[in-house]
N, C-alpha and C positions, 0 to 999 in steps of 0.2 A: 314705085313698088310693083313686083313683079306680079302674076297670077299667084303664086307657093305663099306669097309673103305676105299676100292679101287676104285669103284664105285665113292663116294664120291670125292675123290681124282681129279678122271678124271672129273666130271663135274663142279668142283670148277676151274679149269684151263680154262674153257670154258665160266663163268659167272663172276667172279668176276674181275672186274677194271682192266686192267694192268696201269703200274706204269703211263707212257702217258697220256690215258685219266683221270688217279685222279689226275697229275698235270694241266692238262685244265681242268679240272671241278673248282680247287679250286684256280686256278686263274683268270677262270670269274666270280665265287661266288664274290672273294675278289673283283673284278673291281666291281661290283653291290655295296657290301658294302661300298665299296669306295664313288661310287656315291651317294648312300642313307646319308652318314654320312655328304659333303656337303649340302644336300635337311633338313634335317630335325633336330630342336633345339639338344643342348646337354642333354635336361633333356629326350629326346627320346632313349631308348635305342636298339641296333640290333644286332639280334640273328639270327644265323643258327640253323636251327631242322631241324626234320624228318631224312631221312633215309640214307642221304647223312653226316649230323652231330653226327647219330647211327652209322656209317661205316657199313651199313651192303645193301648199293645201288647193284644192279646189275649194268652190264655193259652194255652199250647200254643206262640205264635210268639214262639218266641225267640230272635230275629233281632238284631241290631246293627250299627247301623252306628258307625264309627271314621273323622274324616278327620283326616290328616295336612296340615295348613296350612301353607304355604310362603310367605316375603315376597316380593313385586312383582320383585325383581332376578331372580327364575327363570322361565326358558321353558316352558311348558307340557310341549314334551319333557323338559326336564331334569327339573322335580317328577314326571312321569308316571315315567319312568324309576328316579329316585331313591324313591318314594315305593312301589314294585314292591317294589324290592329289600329296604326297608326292614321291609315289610308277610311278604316270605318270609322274611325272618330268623327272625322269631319263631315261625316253627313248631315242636314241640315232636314230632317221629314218633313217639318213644318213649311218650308220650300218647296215642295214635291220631287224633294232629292230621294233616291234610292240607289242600291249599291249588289252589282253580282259577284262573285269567285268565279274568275276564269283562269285556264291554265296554258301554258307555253313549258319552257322548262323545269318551271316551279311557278304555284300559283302567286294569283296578284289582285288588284280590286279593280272594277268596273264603276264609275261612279255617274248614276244619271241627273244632268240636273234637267229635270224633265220640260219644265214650263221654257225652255230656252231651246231647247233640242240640242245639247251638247252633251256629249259623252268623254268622261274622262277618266283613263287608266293610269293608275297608282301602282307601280312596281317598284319593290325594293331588288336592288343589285347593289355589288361591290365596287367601291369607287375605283379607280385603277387611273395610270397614266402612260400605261403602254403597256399591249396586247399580251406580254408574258405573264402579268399577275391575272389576269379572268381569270373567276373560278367558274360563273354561270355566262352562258351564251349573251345574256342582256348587259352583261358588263359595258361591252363594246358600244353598244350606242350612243352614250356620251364623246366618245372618239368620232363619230358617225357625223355629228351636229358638227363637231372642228371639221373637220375634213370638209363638208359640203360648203358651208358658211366660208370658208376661206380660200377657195378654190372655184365655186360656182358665180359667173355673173347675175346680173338683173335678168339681163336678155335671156340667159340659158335656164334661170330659176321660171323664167315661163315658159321655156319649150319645155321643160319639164313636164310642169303641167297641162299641156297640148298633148304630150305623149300621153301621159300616164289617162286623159278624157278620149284619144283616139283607141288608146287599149279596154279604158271602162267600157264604150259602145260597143266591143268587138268582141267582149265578155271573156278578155284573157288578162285582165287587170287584179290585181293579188295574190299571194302566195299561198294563200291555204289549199285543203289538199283539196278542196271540193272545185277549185278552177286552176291551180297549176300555172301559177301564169305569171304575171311580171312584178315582182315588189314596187313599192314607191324608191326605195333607195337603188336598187336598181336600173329605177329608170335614168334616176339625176349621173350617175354611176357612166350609164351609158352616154347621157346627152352629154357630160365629161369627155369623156373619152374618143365620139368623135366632134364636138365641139358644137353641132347645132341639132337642131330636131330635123333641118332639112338634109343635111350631110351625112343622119343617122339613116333617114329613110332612104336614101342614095345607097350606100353603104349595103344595108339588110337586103336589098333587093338583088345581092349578090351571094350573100351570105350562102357557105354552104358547112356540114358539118365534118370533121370537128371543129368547132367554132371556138377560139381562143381569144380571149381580151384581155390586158390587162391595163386598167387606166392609167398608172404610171410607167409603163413602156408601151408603146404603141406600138413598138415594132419588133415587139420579142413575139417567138413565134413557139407552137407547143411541142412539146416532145412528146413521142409513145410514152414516155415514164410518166409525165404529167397527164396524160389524158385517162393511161391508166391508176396513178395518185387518185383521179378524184372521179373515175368513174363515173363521165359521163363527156357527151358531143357538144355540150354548150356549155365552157366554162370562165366565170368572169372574175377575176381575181379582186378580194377587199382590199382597199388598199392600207386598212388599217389594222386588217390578217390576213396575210401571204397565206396563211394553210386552208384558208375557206373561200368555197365557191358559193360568190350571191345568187347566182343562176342556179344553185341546185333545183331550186324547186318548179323548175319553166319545164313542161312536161312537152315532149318532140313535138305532140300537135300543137302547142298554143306556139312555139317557135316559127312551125309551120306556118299560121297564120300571120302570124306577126309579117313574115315574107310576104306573102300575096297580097298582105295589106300595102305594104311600102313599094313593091311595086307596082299596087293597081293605081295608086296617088301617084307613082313617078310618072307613069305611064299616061292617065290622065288624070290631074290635081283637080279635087272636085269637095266643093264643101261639105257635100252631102255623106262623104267619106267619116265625117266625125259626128255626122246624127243620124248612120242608119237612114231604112228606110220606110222605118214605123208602119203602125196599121192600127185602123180604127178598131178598139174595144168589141164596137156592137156588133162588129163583122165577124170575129175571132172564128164564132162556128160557121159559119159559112164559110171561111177561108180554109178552114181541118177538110170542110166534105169537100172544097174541091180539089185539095190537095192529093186526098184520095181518090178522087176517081181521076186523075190523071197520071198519080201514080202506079193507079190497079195494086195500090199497098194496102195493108190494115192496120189501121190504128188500134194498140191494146192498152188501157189506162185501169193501173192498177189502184186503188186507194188505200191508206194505211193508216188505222189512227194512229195518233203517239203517244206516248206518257212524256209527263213532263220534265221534260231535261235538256241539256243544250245541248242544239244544231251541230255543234262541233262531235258530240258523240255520236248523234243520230242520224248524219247524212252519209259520213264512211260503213254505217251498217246496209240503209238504201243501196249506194252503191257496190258493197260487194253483192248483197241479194242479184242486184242485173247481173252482174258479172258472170258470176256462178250461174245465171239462170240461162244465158244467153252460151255456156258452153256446155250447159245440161240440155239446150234445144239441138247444137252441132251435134249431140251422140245420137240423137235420132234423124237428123238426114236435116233439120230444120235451120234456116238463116236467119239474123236480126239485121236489118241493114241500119237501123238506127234506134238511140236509145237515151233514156234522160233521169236524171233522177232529182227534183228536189220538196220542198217544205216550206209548207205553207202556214201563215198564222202561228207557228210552234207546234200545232196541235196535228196536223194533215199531214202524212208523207208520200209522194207520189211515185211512181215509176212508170215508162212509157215506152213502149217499145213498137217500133213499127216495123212490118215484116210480110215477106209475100206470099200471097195466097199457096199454098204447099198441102196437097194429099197423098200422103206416104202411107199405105198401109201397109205396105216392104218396107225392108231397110237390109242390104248387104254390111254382111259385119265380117272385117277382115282377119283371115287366120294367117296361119306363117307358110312361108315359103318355102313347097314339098321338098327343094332340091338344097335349102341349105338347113338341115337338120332331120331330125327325128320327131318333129311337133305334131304334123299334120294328123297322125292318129288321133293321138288326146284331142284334137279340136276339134276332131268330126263326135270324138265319143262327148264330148261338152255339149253340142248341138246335134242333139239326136231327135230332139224334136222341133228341128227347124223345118221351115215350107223344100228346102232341097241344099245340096252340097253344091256348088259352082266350082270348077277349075278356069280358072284365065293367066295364062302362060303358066307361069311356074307358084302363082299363089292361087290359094285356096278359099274362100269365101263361104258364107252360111246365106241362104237367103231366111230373114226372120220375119215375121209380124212384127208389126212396128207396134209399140206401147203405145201412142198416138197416135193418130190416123192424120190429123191434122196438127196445124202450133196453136190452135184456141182451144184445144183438148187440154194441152201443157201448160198454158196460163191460166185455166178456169184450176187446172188442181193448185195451179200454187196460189193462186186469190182463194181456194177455198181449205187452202193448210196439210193440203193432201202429198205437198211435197217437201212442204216445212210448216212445221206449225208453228213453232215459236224458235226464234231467233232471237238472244240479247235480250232488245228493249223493243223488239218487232213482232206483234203479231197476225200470224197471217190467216188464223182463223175467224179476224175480223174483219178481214181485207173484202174490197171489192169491185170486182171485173168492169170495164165498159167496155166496147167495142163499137169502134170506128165512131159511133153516139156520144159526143162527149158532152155532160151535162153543161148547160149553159154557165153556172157558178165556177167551172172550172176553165172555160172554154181560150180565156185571155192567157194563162198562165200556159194552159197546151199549145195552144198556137205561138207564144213568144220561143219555149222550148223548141219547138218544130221548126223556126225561121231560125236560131240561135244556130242551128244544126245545120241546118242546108245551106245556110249562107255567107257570104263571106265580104 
């Protein structure tokens, strides 16, 4: 066995299932099925999918999914509906089962059975037998289980999950919007396609875009019509819908990564590639202060309570907040060079932004150019009370006061609501500033975000 294979070897004993937990996994599956087969008619049908009916789950995730299939004569409302009710029957409280409403296309149930640490999701979809009846997006997943089960070996149902634990460490591992990064079907999709996890990482390390796959033609290649079809540089055909792309959701930078990951392991194959390179807890802040003073950056840690409601709504509000705020500091002359946003406990929303020290108390604001139109009047009349009028070549300029003099001017007003105060389910007039001081309670979570960022 070679160094790649050895590698391999050792962190496949580390991640995948021992025999224990896949016989409790698939003995509270079956109890769940169990219970759902009394709850709901015989013409409903119930299916195990996803990653745990792929074999290709890690260990530790012991996740489930359950759909409730319903024939063509029902409305999407009526199975959404009927398919809820059916899903909270079977909760068990006296167990310390409990149950959330989460939503994807149409909502579905979250079922905890707590004392065990499994979670399992209850979706009704319409049964179907090929891709032209789907009425909802989830239809297809049942075709998803055939397809994988019938096509993927032993061997490859573990590179699978090799991949999909090299992607978890690398923090580019699932498709929600809040990482962009690689589905579980995806991945089995890819170790398909080109046949092993080492032939994959072989393969990416070359990768450039527009990146076209399709698993059952290897060697079709993409057209401008198709690239423009689906708009976008990475696109990997289902093979159980030709009209969708699995990769939509792999955002340029986790692609990115994904490369320099497969070529730093081609380059040199090293185990430490699939566990990071950690850092002690009690260090965290000492590791922020010296980061900065080697960077001569500043650390800004915003804090935010939240009300209570799910992460799925309230991380896309965090992240636009940076977004917006980080092209509200470029109108005043100011840089973010990096930036982070997540949530903590449900109840803490973070944002973090680190940036260089910058004293602007100018800022040139550019006007139009005197030689091709009639503008430059009105611009000088707009800024009559600027520090001076600049000419350089043929454009015209204002020299202004800057609103900030510095970028902790800009974050103490938006931690203190003076440039938004309330947003959504965000508010900012509760919010509060640190700088470069990151409170010790927080200090693990900053320093992971900050390594997450710089590293690769």
């Amino acid at each position: 066995m070679d160094k790649i294979e050895n590698i391999f070897a050792k962190v496949l004993k580390d991640i995948k299932p021992d025999d224990e937990e896949s016989r409790a996994l698939v003995a509270h599956t079956n109890e769940l099925v169990e219970r759902l087969k009394k709850a709901v008619p015989k013409d409903v049908e119930i299916v195990v999918v996803g990653s745990t009916a792929h074999g290709t789950n890690l260990r530790g995730d012991s996740d489930v999914d359950i759909f409730l299939l319903f024939g063509n004569g029902n409305s999407k409302d009526e199975i959404t509906r009927r398919g809820m009710a059916y899903a909270k029957s079977i909760i068990r409280k006296e167990k310390n089962e409990r149950y959330e409403i989460k939503y994807a296309e149409h909502p579905y149930v979250r079922v905890y059975l707590d004392d065990y640490g499994i979670k399992a999701d209850v979706v009704p979809a319409m049964k179907i037998h090929n891709i032209d009846e789907m009425v909802t997006a989830v239809d297809r997943s049942p075709l998803h289980v055939e397809f994988i089960n019938s096509r993927l070996t032993k061997k490859q149902k573990d590179d699978v999950r090799l991949l999909k634990y090299l992607l978890k460490v690398h923090h580019i591992y699932g498709a929600e919007i809040k990482i962009k990064g690689f589905s579980g079907y995806l991945c089995e999709l890819l170790i398909y396609s080109f046949g092993s996890l080492r032939a994959l990482l072989s393969a990416a390390s070359s990768f450039k875009v527009p990146l076209y796959i399709n698993p059952l033609n290897s060697k079709e290649k993409a057209t401008p019509d198709v690239i423009r079809k689906f708009n976008s540089d990475f696109i990997v055909i289902d093979p159980v819908d030709h009209k969708r792309n699995v990769a939509a959701g792999v955002s340029m930078e986790s692609l990115a990564r994904f490369v320099l990951i497969a070529r730093a392991f081609m380059k040199r194959p090293s185990i430490e590639m699939f566990y990071g390179h950690g850092f002690p807890g009690t260090r965290a802040r000492t590791l922020i202060d010296n980061f900065i003073e080697r960077s001569g950056l500043d650390l800004y840690l915003i804090r935010i309570p939240l009300p209570d409601k799910s992460e799925d709504i309230l991380w896309p509000q965090l992240k636009k907040v940076a977004d917006e705020t980080i092209d509200y500091a470029s109108k005043f002359g100011f840089d973010v060079y990096i930036s982070a946003e997540w949530i903590e406990h449900s109840e803490q929303g973070f944002i973090m932004f680190v940036a260089p020290r910058m004293h602007l108390k100018s800022r040139l604001a550019k006007g139009p150019d005197v030689l091709r139109g009639n503008f430059a009047e009105s611009f000088i009349e707009s800024h009559r009370k600027a520090l001076g009028i600049i000419v350089k070549g043929t454009g015209i300029y204002a020299l202004e006061k800057n609103r900030y003099s510095n970028i902790e001017e800009l974050f103490r007003a938006l931690a203190s609501g003076k440039i938004i105060g309330r947003r959504k389910d965000l508010d900012f007039r509760k919010a509060e500033l640190f700088v470069n001081k990151v409170p010790r309670e927080y200090a693990e979570s900053v320093f992971a975000q900050l390594f997450e960022k710089t590293s690769i």
